[in-house]
Biotite code that builds the C-alpha atoms (Angstrom):
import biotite.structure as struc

atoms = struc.array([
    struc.Atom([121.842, 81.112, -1.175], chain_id="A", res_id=1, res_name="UNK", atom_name="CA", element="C"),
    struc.Atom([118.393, 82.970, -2.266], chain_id="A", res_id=2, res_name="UNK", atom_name="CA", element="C"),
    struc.Atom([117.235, 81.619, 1.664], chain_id="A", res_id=3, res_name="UNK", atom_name="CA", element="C"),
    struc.Atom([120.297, 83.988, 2.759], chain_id="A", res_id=4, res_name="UNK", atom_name="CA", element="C"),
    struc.Atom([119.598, 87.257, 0.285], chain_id="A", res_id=5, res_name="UNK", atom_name="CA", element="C"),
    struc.Atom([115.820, 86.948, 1.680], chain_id="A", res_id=6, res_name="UNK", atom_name="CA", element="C"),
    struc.Atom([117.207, 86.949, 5.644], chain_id="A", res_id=7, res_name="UNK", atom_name="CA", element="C"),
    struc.Atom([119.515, 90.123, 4.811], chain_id="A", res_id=8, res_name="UNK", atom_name="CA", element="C"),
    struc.Atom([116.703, 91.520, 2.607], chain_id="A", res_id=9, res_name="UNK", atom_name="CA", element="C"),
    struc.Atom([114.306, 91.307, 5.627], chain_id="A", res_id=10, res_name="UNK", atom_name="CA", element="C"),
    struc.Atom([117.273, 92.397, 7.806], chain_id="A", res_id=11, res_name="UNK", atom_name="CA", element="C"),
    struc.Atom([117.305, 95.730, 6.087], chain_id="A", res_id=12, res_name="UNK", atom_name="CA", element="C"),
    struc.Atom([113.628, 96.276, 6.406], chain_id="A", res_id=13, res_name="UNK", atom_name="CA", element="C"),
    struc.Atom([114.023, 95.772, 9.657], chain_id="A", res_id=14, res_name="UNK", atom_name="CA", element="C"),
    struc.Atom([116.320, 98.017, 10.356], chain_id="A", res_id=15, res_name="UNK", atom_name="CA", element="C"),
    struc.Atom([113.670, 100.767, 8.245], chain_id="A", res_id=16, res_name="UNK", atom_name="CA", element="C"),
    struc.Atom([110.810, 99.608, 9.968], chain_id="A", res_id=17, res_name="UNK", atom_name="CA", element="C"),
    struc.Atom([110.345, 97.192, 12.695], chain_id="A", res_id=18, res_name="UNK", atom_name="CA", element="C"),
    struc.Atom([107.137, 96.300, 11.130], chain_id="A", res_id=19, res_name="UNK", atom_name="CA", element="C"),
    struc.Atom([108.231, 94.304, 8.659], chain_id="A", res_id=20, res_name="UNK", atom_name="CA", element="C"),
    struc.Atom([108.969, 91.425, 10.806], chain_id="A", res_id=21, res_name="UNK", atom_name="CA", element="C"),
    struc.Atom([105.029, 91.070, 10.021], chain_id="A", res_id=22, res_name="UNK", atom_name="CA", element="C"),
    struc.Atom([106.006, 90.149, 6.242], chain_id="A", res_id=23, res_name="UNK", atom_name="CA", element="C"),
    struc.Atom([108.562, 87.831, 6.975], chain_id="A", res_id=24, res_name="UNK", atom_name="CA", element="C"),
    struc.Atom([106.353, 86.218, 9.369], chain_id="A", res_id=25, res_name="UNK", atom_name="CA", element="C"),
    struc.Atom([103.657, 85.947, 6.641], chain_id="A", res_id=26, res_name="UNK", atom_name="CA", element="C"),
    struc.Atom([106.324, 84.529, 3.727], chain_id="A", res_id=27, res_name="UNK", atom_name="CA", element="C"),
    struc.Atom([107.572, 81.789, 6.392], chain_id="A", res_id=28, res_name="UNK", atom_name="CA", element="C"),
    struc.Atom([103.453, 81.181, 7.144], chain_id="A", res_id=29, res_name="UNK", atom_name="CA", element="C"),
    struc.Atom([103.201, 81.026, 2.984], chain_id="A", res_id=30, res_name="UNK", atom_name="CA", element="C"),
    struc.Atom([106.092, 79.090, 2.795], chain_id="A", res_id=31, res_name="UNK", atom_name="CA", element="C"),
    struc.Atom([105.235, 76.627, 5.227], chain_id="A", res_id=32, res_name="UNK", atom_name="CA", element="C"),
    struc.Atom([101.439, 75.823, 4.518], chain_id="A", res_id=33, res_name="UNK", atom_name="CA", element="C"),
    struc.Atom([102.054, 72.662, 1.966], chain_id="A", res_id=34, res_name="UNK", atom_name="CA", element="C"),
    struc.Atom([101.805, 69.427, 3.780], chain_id="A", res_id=35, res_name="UNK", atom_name="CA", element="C"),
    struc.Atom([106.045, 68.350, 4.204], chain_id="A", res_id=36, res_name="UNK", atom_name="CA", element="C"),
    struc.Atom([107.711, 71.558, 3.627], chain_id="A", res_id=37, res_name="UNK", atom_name="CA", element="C"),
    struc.Atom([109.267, 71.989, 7.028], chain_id="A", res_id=38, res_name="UNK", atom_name="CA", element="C"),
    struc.Atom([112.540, 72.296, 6.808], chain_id="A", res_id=39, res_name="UNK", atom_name="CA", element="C"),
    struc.Atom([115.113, 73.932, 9.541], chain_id="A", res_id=40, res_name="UNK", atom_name="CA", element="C"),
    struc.Atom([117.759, 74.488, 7.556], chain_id="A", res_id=41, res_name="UNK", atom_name="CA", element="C"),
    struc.Atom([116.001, 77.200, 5.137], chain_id="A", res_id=42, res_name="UNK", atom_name="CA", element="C"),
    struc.Atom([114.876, 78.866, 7.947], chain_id="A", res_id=43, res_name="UNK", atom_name="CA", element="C"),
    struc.Atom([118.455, 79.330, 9.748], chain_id="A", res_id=44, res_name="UNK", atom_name="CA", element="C"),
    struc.Atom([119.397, 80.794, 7.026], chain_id="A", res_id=45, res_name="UNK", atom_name="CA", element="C"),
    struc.Atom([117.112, 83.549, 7.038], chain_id="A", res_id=46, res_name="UNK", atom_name="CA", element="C"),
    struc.Atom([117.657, 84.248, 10.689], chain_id="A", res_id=47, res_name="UNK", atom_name="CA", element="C"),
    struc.Atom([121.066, 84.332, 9.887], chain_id="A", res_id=48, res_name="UNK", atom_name="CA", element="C"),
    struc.Atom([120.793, 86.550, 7.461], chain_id="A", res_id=49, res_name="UNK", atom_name="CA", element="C"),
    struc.Atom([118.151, 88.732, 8.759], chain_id="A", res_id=50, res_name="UNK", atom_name="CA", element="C"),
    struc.Atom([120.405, 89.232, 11.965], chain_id="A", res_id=51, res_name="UNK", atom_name="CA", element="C"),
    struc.Atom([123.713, 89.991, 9.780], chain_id="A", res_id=52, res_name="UNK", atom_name="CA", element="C"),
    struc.Atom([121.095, 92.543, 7.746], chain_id="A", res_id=53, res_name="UNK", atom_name="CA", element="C"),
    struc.Atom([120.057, 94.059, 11.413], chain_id="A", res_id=54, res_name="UNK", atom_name="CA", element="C"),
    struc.Atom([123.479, 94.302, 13.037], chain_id="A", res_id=55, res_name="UNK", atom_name="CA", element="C"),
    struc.Atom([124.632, 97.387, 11.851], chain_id="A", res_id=56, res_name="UNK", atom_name="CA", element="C"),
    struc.Atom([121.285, 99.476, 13.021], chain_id="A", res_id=57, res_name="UNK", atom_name="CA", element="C"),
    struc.Atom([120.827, 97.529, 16.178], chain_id="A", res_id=58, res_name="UNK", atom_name="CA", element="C"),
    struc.Atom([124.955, 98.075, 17.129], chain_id="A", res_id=59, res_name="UNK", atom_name="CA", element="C"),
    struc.Atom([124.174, 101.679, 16.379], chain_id="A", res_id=60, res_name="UNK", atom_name="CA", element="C"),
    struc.Atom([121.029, 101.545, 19.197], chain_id="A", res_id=61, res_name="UNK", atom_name="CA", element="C"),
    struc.Atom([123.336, 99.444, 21.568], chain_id="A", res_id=62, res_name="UNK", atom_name="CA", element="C"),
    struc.Atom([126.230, 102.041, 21.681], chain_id="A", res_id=63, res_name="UNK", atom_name="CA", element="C"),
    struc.Atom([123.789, 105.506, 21.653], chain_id="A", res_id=64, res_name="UNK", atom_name="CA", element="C"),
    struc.Atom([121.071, 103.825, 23.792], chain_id="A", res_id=65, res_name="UNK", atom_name="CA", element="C"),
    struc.Atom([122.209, 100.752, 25.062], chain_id="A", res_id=66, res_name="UNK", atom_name="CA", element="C"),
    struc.Atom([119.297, 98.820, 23.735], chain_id="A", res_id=67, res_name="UNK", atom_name="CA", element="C"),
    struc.Atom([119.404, 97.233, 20.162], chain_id="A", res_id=68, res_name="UNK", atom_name="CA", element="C"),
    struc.Atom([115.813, 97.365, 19.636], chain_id="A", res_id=69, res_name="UNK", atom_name="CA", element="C"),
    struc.Atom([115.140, 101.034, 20.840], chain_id="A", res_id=70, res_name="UNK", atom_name="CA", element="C"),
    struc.Atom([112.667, 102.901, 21.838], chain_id="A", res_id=71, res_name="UNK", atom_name="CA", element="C"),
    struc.Atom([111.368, 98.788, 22.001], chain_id="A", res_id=72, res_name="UNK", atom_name="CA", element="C"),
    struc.Atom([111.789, 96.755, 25.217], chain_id="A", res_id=73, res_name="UNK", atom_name="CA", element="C"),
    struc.Atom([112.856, 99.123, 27.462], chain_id="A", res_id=74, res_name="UNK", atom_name="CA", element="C"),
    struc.Atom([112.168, 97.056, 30.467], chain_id="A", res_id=75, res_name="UNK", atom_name="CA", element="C"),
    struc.Atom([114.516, 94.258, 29.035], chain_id="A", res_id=76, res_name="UNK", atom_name="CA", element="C"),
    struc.Atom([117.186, 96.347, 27.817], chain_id="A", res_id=77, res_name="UNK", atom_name="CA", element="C"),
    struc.Atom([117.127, 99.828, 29.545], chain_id="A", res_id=78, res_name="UNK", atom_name="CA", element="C"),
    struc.Atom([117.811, 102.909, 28.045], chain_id="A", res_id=79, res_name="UNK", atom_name="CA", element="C"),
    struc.Atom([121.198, 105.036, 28.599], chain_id="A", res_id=80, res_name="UNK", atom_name="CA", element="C"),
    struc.Atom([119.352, 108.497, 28.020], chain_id="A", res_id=81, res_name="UNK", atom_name="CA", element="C"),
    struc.Atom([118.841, 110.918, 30.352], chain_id="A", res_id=82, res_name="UNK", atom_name="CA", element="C"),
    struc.Atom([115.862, 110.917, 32.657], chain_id="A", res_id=83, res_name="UNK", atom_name="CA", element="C"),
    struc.Atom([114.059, 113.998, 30.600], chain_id="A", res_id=84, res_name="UNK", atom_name="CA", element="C"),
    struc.Atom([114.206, 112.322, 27.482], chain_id="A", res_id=85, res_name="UNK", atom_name="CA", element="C"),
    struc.Atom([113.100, 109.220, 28.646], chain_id="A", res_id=86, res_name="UNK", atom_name="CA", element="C"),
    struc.Atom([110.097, 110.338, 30.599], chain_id="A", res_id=87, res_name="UNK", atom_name="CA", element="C"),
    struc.Atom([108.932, 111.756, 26.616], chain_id="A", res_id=88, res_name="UNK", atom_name="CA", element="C"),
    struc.Atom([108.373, 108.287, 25.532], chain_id="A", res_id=89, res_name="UNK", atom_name="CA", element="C"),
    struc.Atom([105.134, 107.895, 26.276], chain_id="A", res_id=90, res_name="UNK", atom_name="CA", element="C"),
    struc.Atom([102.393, 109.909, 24.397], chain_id="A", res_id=91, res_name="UNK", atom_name="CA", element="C"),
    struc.Atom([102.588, 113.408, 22.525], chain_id="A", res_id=92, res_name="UNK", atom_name="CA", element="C"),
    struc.Atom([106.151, 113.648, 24.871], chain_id="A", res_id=93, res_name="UNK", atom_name="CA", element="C"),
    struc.Atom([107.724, 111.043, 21.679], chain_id="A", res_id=94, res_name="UNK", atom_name="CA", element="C"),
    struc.Atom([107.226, 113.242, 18.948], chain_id="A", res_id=95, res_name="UNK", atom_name="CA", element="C"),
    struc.Atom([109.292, 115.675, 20.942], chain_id="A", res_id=96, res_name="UNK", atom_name="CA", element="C"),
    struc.Atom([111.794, 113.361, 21.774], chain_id="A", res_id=97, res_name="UNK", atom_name="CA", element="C"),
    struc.Atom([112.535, 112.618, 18.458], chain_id="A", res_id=98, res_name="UNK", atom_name="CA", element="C"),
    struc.Atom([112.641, 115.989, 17.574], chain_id="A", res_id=99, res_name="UNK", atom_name="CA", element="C"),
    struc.Atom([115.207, 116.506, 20.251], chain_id="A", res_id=100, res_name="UNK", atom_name="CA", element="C"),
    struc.Atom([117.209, 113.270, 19.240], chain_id="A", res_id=101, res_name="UNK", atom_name="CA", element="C"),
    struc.Atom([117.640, 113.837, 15.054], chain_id="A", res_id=102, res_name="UNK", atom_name="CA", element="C"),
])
C-alpha cells in the first residue's frame, strides 16, 4: 500500500513539475543500492500509481494539445495548436506563448 501512496504522490509532482521524475529516480536508486533488494513488484506499484497520479494532467494535455507530455516530445506526439503558437516554442517566443495560452 505505502509503494502505491508514493507512485500517486510522485504522480502529482509530476503533474506540478516534470522535474520531479529526478526524485523518484533518486528514491528507486536509494532504494535499490543494498545488495538483494530488487524486487518488481514494489516497483509496479509505483508506476502504477504514479501514472493513475498523472492521468488527470496528462488527459488534460491530450484533449487541448494532443500530447500528454506537452510542450515535451513534440516530435513523438505532435501538437494540435496553431502554427503561430507553435513556432513560439523555442526561445524568448515561450514566455509569450504561455502568456497567450493562461
Amino acid at each position: 500500500r505505502r509503494f502505491l501512496l508514493a507512485g500517486l504522490a510522485l504522480g502529482f509532482a509530476l503533474s506540478v513539475k516534470s522535474t520531479a521524475l529526478l526524485g523518484g529516480v533518486a528514491v528507486v536508486v536509494a532504494y535499490c543500492s543494498g545488495p538483494g533488494r530488487w524486487r518488481a513488484a514494489p516497483f509496479a506499484l509505483v508506476a502504477a500509481g504514479a501514472v493513475a497520479g498523472y492521468a488527470p494532467w496528462g488527459g488534460r494535455d491530450w484533449l487541448e494539445a494532443g500530447n500528454p507530455v506537452f510542450p515535451f516530445a513534440r516530435a513523438v506526439f505532435g501538437a494540435n495548436l496553431p502554427a503561430e503558437v507553435i513556432a513560439t516554442l523555442s526561445g524568448a517566443g515561450y514566455a509569450r506563448m504561455a502568456t497567450a495560452l493562461f
